[in-house]
Structure formats: C-alpha cells, structure tokens
N, C-alpha and C positions, 0 to 999 in steps of 0.2 A: 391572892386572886383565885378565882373557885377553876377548876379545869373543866376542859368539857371531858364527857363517859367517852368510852371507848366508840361505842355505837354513834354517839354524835360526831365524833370525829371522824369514824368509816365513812356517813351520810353526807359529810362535809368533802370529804376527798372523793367521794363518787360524783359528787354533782360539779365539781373542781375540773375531773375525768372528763365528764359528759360535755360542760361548755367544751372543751379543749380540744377534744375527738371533733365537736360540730366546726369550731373555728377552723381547724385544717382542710376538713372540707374545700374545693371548689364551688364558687358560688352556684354553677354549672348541678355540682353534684347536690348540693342542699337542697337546690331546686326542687330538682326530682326525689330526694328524701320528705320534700314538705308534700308534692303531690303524690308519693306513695301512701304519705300517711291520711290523707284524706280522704282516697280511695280507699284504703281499709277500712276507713272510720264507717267509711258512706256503706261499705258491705256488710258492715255489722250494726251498725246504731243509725242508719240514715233516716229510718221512720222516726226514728226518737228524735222530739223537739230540741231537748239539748244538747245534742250532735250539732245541729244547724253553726250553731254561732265558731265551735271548731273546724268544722269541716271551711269554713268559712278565712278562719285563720291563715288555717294551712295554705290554702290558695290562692290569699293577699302574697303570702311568703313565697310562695313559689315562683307567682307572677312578679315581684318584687327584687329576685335573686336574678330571673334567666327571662328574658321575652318569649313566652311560652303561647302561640296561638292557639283562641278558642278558650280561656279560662274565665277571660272576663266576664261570659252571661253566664258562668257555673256559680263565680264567687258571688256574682249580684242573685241569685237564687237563694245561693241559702246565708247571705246576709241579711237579705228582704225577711227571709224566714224567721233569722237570729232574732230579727230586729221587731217583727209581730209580734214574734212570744213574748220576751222583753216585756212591750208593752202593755198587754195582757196580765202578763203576774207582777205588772206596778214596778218594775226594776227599769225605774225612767232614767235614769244615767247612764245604764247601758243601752236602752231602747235611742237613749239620744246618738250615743256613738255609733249605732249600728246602722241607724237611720243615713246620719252624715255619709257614712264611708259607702254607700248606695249611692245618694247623692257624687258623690264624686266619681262614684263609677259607670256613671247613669245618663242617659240625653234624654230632651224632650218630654214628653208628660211622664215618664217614668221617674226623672230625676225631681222632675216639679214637686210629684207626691212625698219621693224623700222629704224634700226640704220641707213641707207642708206639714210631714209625721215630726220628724226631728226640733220643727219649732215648737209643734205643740208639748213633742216632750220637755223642753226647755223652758216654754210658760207656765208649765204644772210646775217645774220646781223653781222655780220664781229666777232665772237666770234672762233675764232681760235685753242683754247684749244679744245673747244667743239666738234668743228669739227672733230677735231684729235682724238680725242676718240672715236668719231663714227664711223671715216671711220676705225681706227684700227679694231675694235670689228665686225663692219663689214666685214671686209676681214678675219676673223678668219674662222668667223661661214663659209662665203661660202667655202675657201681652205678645209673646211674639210666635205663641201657638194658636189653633184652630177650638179646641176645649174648652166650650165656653162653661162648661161645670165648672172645672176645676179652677176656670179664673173667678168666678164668683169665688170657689174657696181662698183662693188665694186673696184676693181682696179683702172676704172677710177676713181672715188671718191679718191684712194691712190695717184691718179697723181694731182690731184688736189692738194692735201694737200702740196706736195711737191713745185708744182708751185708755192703755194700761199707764201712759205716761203723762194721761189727766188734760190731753187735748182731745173734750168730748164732742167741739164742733168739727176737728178731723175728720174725729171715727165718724160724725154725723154724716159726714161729704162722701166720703170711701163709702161707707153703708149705701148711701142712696145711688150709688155707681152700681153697686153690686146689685139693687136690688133691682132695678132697671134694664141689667142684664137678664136675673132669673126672669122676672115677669116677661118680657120677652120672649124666650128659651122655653116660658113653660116649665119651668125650675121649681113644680112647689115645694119638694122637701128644704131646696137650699130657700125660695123664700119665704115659709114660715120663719126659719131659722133667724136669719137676716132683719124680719118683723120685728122680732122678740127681741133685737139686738138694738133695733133704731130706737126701741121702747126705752131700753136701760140707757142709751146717748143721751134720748131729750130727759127723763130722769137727772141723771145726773149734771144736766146743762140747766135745771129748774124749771124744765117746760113740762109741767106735770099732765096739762092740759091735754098737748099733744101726744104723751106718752100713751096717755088715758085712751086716748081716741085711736091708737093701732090697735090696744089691747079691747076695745070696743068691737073693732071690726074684726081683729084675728079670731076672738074666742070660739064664734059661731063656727065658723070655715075647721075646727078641729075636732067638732061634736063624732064623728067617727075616728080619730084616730090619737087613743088616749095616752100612750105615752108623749106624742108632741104636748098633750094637754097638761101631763102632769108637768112638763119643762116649763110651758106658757104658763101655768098658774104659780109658778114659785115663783118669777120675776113682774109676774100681776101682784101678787100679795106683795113684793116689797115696794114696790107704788103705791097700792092704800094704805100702808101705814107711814108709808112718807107725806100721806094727803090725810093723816089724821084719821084713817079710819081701822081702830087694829083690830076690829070684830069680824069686819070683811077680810081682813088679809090674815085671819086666822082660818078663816071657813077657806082659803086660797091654799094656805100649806097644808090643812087636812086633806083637800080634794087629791091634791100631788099625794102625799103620805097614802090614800087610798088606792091611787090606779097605783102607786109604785107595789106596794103590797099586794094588790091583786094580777097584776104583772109578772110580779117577783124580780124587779127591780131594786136589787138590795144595795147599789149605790145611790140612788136615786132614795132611797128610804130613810139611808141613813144621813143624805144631805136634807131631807125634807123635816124629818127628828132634830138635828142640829138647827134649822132653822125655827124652828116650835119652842126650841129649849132657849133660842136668844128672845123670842119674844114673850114669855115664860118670866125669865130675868128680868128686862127690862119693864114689866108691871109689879116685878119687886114678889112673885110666886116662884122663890128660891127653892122648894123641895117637887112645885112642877118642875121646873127646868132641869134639877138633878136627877128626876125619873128620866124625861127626853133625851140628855146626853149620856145615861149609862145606855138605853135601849140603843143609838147610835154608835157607841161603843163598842160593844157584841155586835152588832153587824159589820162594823168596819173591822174588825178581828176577824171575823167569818170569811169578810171578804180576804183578810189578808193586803190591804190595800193602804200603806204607812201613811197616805196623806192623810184619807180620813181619818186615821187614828190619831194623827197628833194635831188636827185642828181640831176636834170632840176632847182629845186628854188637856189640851192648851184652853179651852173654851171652861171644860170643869174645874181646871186648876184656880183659875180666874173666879168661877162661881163659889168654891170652897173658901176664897178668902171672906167673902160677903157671906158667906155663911161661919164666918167666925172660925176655922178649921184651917188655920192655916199651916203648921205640921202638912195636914193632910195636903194642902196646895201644892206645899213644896215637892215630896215627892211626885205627887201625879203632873209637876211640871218639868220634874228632870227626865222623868219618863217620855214626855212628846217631844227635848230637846234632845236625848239620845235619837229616838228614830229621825228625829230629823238629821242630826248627826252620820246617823249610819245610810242614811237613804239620798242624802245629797239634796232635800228640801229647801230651799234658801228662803225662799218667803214667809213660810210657816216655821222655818230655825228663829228667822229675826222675831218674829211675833212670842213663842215661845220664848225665847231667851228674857225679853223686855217682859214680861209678863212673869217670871222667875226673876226678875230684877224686882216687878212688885213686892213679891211676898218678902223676899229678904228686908225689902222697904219696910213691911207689916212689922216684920220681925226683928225693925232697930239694926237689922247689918249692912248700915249704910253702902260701906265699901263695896260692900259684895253687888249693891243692888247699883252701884255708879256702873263698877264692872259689867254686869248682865247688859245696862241699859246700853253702856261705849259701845262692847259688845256687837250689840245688838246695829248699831249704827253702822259699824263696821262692815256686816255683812252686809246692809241696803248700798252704801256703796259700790258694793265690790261687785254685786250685781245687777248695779243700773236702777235701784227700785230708788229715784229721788223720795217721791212720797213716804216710804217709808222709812229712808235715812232722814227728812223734816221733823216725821213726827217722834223717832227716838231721841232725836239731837234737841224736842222742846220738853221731851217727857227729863231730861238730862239736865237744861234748864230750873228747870220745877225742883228737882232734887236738891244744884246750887241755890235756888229760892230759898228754899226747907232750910237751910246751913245758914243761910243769912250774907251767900256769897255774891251778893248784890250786883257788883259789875261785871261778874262774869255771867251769873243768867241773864243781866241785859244783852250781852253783848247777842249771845246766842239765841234768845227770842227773837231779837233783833232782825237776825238772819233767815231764822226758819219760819215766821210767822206771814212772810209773804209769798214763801215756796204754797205752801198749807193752804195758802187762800187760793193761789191761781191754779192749783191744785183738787179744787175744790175738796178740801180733807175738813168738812164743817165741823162734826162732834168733836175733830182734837184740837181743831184752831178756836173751838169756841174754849175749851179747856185749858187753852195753852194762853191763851189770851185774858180768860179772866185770872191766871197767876201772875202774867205782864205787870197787869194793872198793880198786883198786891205790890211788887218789884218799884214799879213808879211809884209807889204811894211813899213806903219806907227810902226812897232816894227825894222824898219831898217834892217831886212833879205832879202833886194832885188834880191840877185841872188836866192832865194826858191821862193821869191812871183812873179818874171817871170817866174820859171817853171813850176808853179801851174797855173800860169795865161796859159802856153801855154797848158798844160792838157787838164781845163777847158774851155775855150774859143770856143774850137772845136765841146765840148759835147752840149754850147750852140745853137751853131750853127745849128747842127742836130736836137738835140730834143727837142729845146725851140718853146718858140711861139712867135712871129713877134714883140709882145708889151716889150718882156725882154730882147733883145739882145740890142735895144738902150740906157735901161735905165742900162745893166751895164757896155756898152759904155762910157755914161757918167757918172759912178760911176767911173772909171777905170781911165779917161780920169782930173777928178775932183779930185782924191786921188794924181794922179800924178805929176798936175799943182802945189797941195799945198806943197809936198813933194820936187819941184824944181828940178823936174827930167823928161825924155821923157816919152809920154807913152809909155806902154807897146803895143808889136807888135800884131797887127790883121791880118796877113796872114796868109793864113790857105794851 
C-alpha cells in the first residue's frame, strides 16, 4: 500500500490539530471566533463580491453557536448579496442555497422575494420539487401582504409551476388572476409579461387562435420598448410555425436576433441563434443550422453562462448525428453532460444524457445507449419532471422495440404513452406511438397497431422534424414487408 509523503501527513495532522483546537472551544467561545472572523474578513474584502457569501458563513455560525443580538439583518445582508452574485455568474446551486437561507431568515416581502429568487434558481436547473416549494411559500407570504407587484410575481411564478407540470388550463386560470391584478395596479412591465405568458398557455392548450389574438394586440403597445419586443417576438415566432407559417416565424427570431444584437443582449442572442438553428434543421438546411449553433456557442462561452452552453453543445451533438458525424456527436455530447454534471443542471443533464444514449444507438452500443437512456429516466424522476421521465421511459421502449423485446416495450408504451398525451408532449407521443403500432403489429394485433399507427402518424407529421418522418416511413414500411402484409396507410 503506497504511503503518504511526509508533507501529506504533516497537512493531515494539522487539519486533525485544527478541528480539535476548534472542538474544545465553548460554543460561547466559537461564537465570537466566527464573528471575529468576519469582522476581519468585512475590514479587508468587504467591497469584494466574494467576501459576501463568507462573511455570511461566518455569522450563520456565530448566530447558530450563542444567541448573539443584532446579527440577523447583517447575515441576511450579505447573504442577499452572496446570493445576487451567485446568480449573476450562472452559479445557480449556490444562488439557490443562498437565496433559501434569506428566505428563512427573512419576513414579509423581503422573504417573499427570497423564495421568488431561489425558485427561479431551481426552475433553471430543472429541480421541480424545489420549485414548487418556493413558488408555494411565495404566494403565501404575498396573499397575505399589501404588494400587489410582487403578488402578480408570485402568481406568475404559480403559472409557471403549473405549466411546467403540462396543466396548461391551470397556468391559463393563475395567469388571468395575475393579469387582472396588473391591469388594475397599472402593472405594465408585469403585464406585458404575463401577455406573452397567456399566449404560450393557449398555445400549448391548441387555442392557436386565441394566442394569435394577444400577440395581435400586444405587439403594437411595444413599438417603443424593444427589448420586451425582442422577448415578444421569440414566443410570436413559435406560434406561426406552429400555425404552419415558418417564413413569418423566421422574419420573428430575426427581429429578436436584431434588437438583441443591437441591444447587446448577448443571452438573449444566443437563445435567438439557438432558436434559428432548430428551425434551420428542422427544413433539413443542416450546415445553416451548424453555423447558427456554433455562433450561439461563442456567445454562451463569452457569456460564461453553463446552461446555454449545454443546450447549444446537446442541440449540436444531435445535429452532427444527421449530419453523419457521429465520432463528432459523441464527444460534443459528453461535453454538455459534463457541464451539466458539474453545474447541477437537471433538465438539460437528462436531455443530454438521452441524447448521448442516441449516438451510442448510431454507433450499434446498444448497452451503453439503454444506459444513457435509464439514465436519463432516472434523473426526470428524481426531479419531478413527469414529462420528461414519459418521454425517456418511451424512447427506452423503442430501443426494447429495436431488440425485438416485444412484451416489454408494450408493457412500457403502455404506460408512458397516456402520461405524453395529457401531457400534451405531441412530437414524442406521435414518435412513440407510431413504434407502438410496429410492437402490435409483430404481437399480431393488426387492427390496434393501424389505429395507433393512424393516431400517431398525424402527430408526426405536425410536430416532428423533417429527419424522423422518413425514418419511421421506413420503420413502418420495413415491419410490414416482413409481417407479409400492406403498409400501413399514410394519408392524413
């Protein structure tokens, strides 16, 4: 067995020292060694941002060792402070915890905002549970405060929660609460916001009409004030091409793309780029779309900002396969699973992981790509995201499909394929449903596996992308040759 060097063992017997010196300590006395030490810190590094989150430490600890009056509005000072920066330089795990421990240390709309910060950190990395606690506790404190601002945020925040869990008539109801309040209040920053929110509800409820009709009326009311514009126009454009128009919802993310750039809104640029690069792909102009997400790339580096970087390297990884480059997939897809990895991402881990389970798919390693997929399942549970545990547990399906392990992908479409619909998840329920059918065909249930086949065929059609309606053409067309039967009908 190897020893440790001299030096590692001095290092080991000094920090061995140091707990042991502190343990003897009276709690009495540690106390006041934690607020000494963050009185020094404060005389020396207090303007320095990264002071904040220790100085901060130190006076949980003190107040935690001795009942010490007067520390509680020092440590919610520059915890609030720890907890801005945090956010700022994209370090949302810790912006989450810092936010929280405000929140507990906090009353009234001061604590509101905590929890109001700390969910949003929780939404960005796709922790769902977390969310949901914060935005509840948030909406407590304001319903029973005088801030009518802040309860609109809090509200919105409650329509989020709902949207996020694919109850779009919730968020519709909670939206039109809040929006009732601002209009009122005089609220327009929160009710533009709010607009643009009831737009993507009825969207995603297939009330295109009425989506239509906010974004009718909101666009005029922003002609002065172009960053609401460029926000407004990214979620306009994904309504015209959900209503079949993708020239207009091109000329939509150009316009954002423009006032971001001439703004110098470099997140906003690089989400405007990402979204140019999926519509790019999905007309099947694969070296557009790899310009779009490298230019998104360099900016989301620039920014320093890990989410953009691993939905733009998970988006590319994905288009490298379709461009035959799959070597190249794989690594640019271990790439976005590490920062998600490292940065505590859970929404964009599971996407990338499943998405890394593709290519090893590409590349015949089965195993590895069940793995990635389970994976991938694993962490939509563990953070609440139903939808996205459905749709890995059918893309998992598909793969027993592929094996010819017939009763166990029924079992599991079985399961998942009613989550996905009330869920309204249409591109992967039309996907997952025309493999169904292939699954009922070869178990000899043909007249099930044509109705499922005429279900899902249709959803592909609308909400697929240009590369998956051939390939389960010929999955379709291929089950049916061997089965000695016609295909199944494609008119829609």
């Amino acid at each position: 067995m190897r020893q440790p060097s001299a030096e590692t063992a001095y290092l080991f017997r000094h920090a061995l020292l140091r707990d042991a010196a502190y343990s003897l300590q009276l709690p009495a006395q540690r106390a006041a060694l934690h607020l000494l030490a963050a009185d020094l810190i404060d005389q020396v590094a207090g303007d320095i941002g990264e002071a904040a989150g220790e100085i901060a430490d130190h006076l949980k600890a003190a107040r935690d060792l001795a009942d010490r009056p007067g520390l509680e509005n020092r440590e919610r000072e520059y915890a609030s402070r720890a907890a801005g920066r945090a956010s700022r330089a994209y370090m949302l795990p810790e912006a989450r915890r810092r936010w929280l421990r405000v929140a507990e240390i906090s009353q009234g709309p001061e604590a509101c905002n905590a929890w109001l910060e700390a969910g949003a950190a929780a939404r960005a990395l796709g922790d769902r549970r977390q969310f949901e606690e914060a935005a509840t506790c948030a909406l407590e404190i304001a319903r029973a405060g005088t801030d009518r601002s802040q309860l609109c945020e809090a509200l919105e925040h409650t329509a989020n929660m709902a949207f996020d869990r694919g109850d779009f008539a919730a968020a519709a109801a909670i939206t039109d609460e809040a929006l009732s309040i601002a209009t009122e209040h005089g609220d327009a920053r929160h009710e533009v916001g709010l607009l643009v929110n009831q737009a993507l509800n009825f969207l995603e409820m297939g009330r295109l009409e009425d989506s239509a009709e906010i974004f009718r009326r909101l666009m005029p009311r922003l002609s002065s004030d172009e960053e609401a514009t460029a926000h407004a126009s990214i979620n306009y454009a994904m309504l015209l091409d959900r209503q079949g128009k993708p020239e207009e919802a091109l000329q939509r993310f150009r316009r954002a793309l423009e006032i971001d750039r001439k703004l110098g809104l470099v997140d906003g640029e690089a989400g405007a780029l990402n979204h140019l690069g999926n519509m790019a792909w999905k007309a099947q102009k694969l070296d557009e779309a790899d310009g779009y997400y490298a230019q998104a790339l360099v900016l989301a580096r620039r920014l320093g900002d890990p989410h953009h970087q691993a939905l733009t390297l998970s988006n590319l990884g994905l288009l490298r396969q379709d461009q035959g480059r799959v070597q190249e997939s794989l690594a640019v897809l271990q790439e976005a699973v590490a920062l998600c990895e490292e940065f505590a991402i859970a929404s964009l881990h599971a996407t990338a992981v499943s998405n890394l389970g593709f290519t090893y798919r590409a590349l015949q390693q089965l195993e590895r790509a069940e793995d990635c997929i389970a994976r991938s399942a694993e962490i939509c549970l563990r953070y609440g995201d139903r939808a996205g545990h459905a749709i890995a547990m059918g893309n998992l399906a598909s793969i027993y499909s592929g094996r010819e392990e017939l009763e166990r992908a029924l079992e599991v479409f079985e399961s998942v394929l009613p989550v996905e619909r009330e869920l309204s998840e249409w591109r992967f329920l039309g996907n997952h449903q025309c493999e169904y059918s292939m699954v009922l065909a070869r178990l000899s249930r043909l007249d099930a596996a044509r109705e499922h086949w005429s279900q899902g065929y249709p959803l592909l059609l609308e909400f697929g992308t240009a590369s998956e309606i051939p390939k389960r053409l010929a999955r379709m067309q291929g089950v049916c040759a061997a089965l000695g039967i016609p295909a199944f009908r494609t008119e829609v």
